[in-house]
N, C-alpha and C positions, 0 to 999 in steps of 0.2 A: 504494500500500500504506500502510495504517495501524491504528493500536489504538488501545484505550483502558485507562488504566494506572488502578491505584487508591495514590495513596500522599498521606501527610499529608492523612487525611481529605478529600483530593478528587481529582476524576476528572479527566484531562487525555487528549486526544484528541494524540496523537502520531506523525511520520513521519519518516523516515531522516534525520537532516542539520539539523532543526530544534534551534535553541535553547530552552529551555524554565526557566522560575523554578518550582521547588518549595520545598516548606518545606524550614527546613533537616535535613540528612543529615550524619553522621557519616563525614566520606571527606575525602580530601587531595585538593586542585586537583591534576589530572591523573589522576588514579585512577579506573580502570574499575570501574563496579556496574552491578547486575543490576534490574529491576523483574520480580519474581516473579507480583504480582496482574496476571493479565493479563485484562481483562474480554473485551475482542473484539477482533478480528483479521479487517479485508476486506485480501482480496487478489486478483488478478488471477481466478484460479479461484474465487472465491469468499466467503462471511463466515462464519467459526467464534465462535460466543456459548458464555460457559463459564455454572455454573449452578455457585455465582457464579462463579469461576475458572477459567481456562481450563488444563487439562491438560500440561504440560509447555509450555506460554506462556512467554515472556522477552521483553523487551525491555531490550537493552544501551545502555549510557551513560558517557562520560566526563565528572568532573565538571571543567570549565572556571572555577570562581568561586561566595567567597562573599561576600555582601554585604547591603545591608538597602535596603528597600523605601524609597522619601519619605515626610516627615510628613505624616501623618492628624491636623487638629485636631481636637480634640474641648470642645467648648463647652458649660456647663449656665447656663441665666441663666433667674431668675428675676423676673418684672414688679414692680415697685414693693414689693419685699420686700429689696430695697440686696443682694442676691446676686449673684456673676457666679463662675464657675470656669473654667479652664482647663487641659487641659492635650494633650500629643501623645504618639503612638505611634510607633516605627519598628519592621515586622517584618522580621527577619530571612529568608534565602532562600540559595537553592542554586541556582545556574544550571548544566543540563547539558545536552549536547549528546548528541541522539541517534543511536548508530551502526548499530543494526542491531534486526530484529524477527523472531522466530522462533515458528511457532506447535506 
């Protein structure tokens, strides 16, 4: 059994028990939440596809941890014009663990 969820502008393919990094959410380490956008749902009987959203869909989550991504450099240099720039990024994320899928 699994879905496919829609949150922080992307789509993550998800199943009971996995850990997973989203961007970050608004919720306390240990705190149970809901992913409402449920795009699809295979299960044993079958795959329900919503049109976008699937109909009373959920997938539940406790969130386990926040934290940030490693650094991304980012470099601009330009040839024989005495330019170099640098600098990095760290995103931020939500780690949760998936507990249950209900379609």
């Amino acid at each position: 059994m699994y879905a496919v969820i829609f949150t922080g502008g992307k789509q993550y393919r998800v199943k009971p028990g996995e850990l997973l990094k989203v961007e970050t959410l608004v919720a306390e380490a240990g705190q149970e939440i809901q992913f409402d956008k449920v795009l699809m749902v295979q299960t044993d009987s079958g795959t329900k596809i919503g049109k976008p959203y699937l109909e009373g869909g959920k997938v539940t989550a406790t969130v386990t941890a926040h934290g940030r991504h490693p650094k991304v450099k980012i470099m601009k240099f330009r040839r024989r014009k005495h330019h170099m720039k640098q600098a990095g990024h760290r995103q931020n994320f939500t780690e949760v663990k998936i507990t249950g899928i209900s379609a």
